[in-house]
C-alpha positions as CSV (number, residue, x, y, z in Angstrom):
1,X,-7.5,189.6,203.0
2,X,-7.2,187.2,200.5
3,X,-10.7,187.7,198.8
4,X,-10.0,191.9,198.8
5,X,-6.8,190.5,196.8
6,X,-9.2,189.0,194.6
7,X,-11.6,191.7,194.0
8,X,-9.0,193.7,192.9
9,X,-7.4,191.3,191.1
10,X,-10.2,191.0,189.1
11,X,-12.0,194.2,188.7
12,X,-12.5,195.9,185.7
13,X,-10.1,199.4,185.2
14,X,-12.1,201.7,184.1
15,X,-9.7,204.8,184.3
16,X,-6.2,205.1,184.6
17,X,-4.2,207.8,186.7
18,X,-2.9,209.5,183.6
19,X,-6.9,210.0,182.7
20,X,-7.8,210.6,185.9
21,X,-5.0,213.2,186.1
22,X,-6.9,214.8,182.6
23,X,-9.9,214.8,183.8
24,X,-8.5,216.8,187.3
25,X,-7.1,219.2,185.1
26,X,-10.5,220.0,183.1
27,X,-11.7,220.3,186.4
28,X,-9.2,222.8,187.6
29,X,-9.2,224.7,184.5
30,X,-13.5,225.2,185.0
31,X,-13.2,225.9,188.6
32,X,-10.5,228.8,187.8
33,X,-12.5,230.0,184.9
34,X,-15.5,230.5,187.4
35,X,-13.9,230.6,191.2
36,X,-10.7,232.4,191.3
37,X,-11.6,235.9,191.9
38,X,-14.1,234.9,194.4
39,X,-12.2,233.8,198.0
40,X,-13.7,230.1,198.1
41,X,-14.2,227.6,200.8
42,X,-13.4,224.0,199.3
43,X,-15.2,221.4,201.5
44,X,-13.4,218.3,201.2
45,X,-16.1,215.7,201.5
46,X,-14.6,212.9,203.8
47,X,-13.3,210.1,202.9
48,X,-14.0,209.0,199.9
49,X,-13.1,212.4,198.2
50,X,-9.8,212.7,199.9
51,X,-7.7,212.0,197.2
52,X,-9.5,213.7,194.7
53,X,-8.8,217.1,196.7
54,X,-5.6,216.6,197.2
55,X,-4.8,215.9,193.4
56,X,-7.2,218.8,192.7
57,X,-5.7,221.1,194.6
58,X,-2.5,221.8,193.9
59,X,-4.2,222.6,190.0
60,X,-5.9,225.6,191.6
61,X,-3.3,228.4,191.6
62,X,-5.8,230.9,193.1
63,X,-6.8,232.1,196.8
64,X,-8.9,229.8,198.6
65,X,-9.7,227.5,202.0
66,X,-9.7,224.3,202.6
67,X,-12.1,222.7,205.6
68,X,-13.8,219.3,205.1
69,X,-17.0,217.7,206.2
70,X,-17.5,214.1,206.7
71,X,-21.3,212.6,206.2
72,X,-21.5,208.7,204.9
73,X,-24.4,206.6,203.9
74,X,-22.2,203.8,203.4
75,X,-19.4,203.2,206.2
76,X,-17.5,200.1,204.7
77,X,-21.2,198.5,203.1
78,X,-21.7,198.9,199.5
79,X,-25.3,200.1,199.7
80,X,-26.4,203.3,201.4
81,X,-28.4,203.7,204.2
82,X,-29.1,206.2,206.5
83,X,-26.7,209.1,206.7
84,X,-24.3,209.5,209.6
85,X,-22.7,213.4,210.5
86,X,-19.3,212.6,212.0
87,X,-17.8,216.1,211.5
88,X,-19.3,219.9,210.2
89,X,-16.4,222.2,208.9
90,X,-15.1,224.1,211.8
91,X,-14.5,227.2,209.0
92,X,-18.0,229.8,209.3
93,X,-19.6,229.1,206.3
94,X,-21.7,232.4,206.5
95,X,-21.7,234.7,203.3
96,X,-19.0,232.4,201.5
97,X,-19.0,230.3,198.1
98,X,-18.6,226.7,198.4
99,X,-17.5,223.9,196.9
100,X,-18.2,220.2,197.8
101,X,-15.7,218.1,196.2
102,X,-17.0,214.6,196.2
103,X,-15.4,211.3,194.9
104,X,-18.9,210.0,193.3
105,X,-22.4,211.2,192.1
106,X,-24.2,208.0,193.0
107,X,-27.6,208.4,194.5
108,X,-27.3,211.7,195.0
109,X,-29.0,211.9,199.0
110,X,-25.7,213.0,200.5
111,X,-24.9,215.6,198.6
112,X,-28.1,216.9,198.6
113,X,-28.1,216.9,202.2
114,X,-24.3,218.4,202.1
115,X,-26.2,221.4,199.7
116,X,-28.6,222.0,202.6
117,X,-26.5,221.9,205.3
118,X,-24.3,224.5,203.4
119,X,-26.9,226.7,202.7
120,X,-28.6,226.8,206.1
121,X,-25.4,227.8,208.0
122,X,-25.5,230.9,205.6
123,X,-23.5,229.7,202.3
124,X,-23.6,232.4,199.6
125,X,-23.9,229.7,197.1
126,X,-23.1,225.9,196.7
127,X,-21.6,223.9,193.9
128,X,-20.3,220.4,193.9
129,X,-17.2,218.6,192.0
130,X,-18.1,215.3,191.6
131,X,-14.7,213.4,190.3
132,X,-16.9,210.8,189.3
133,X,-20.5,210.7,187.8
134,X,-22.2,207.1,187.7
135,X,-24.8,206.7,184.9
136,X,-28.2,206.0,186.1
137,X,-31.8,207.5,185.8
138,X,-32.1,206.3,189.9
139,X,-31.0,209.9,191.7
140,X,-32.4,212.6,194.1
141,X,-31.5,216.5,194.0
142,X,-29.3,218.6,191.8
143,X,-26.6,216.7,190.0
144,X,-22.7,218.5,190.4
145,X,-21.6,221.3,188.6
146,X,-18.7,220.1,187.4
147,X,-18.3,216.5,186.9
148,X,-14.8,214.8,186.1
149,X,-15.8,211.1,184.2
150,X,-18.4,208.9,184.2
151,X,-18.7,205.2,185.2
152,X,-22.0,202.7,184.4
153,X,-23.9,201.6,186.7
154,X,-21.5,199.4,188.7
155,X,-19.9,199.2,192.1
156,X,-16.7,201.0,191.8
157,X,-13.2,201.6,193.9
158,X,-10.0,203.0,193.9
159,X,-8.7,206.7,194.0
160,X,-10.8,207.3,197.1
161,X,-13.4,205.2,196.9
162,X,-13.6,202.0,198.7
163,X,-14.7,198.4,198.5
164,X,-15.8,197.4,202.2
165,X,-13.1,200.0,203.5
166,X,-10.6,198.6,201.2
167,X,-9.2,199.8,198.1
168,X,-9.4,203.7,198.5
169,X,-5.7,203.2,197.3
170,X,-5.9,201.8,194.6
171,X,-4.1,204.0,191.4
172,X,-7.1,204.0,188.8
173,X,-11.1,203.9,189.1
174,X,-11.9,199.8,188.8
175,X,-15.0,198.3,188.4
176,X,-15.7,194.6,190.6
177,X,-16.7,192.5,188.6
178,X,-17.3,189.4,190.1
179,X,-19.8,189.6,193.3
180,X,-23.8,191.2,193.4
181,X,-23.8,194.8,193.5
């Protein structure tokens, strides 16, 4: 416990809530613009984006569902590896527009694999909402269609995201700054 004291301790804050909290409502204001006349299914994807959707949603004052889906190429490493499918949406994805809201735009290999999963059990169309968007040239599919803030390419935690399963709680986005990434 004492060095996930010290990783926080000495990571790098890269966003605060209050610009988090902005940033969520640039978010909500696109996804209204574009989403609230249409009945949407909001996939919540588990579990790093948890509390991105539940600061996001109370923002969208329009109709819409709520189901999540929980895929991880991470578990509590901080590299990726093969993806895992612990849980499909139990909501019938047939005919309906949905949204992925995801805490990070990393790699990109789950949420391409969240797109096709989406679109093969009959999704009218997919978009993402990617809180966060980390800058670097090394990523696979379609990038998000709405994208929150941007981080460099470092291993970052908090609001959601974790460091080894730690850390999901912590109130800001935080850079570590002082092991290998």
């Amino acid at each position: 416990m004492k060095q996930l004291q010290h990783i926080f301790d000495n990571a790098q804050q890269l966003y605060s809530m209050v610009e988090i909290d902005k940033a969520l409502d640039q978010l909500a204001e696109a996804l209204t613009k574009k989403y609230a006349e249409s009945n949407p299914l909001i996939l919540c994807v588990m579990n790093g984006s948890i509390v991105t959707t539940g600061h996001l949603l109370p923002k969208l004052t329009f109709p819409l569902e709520l189901d999540y889906i929980h895929v991880s190429r991470y578990g509590d490493k901080t590299a990726g590896g093969t993806l895992n499918w612990l849980h499909q949406p139990a909501a019938d994805l047939t005919d309906r527009v949905v949204i992925l809201v995801e805490d990070i735009f990393d790699e990109g290999a789950t949420l391409q694999a969240l797109r096709t999963y989406c679109q093969q059990a009959g999704a009218r169309t997919v978009s993402c909402v990617a809180l966060i968007d980390k800058l670097h040239d090394n990523k696979v599919g379609k990038a998000p269609e709405f994208i929150g803030l941007t981080v460099p390419n470092r291993y970052v935690f908090g609001f959601g995201m974790d460091y080894q399963g730690y850390w999901r709680n912590a109130p800001g986005i935080y850079a570590v700054k002082d092991v290998e990434e």
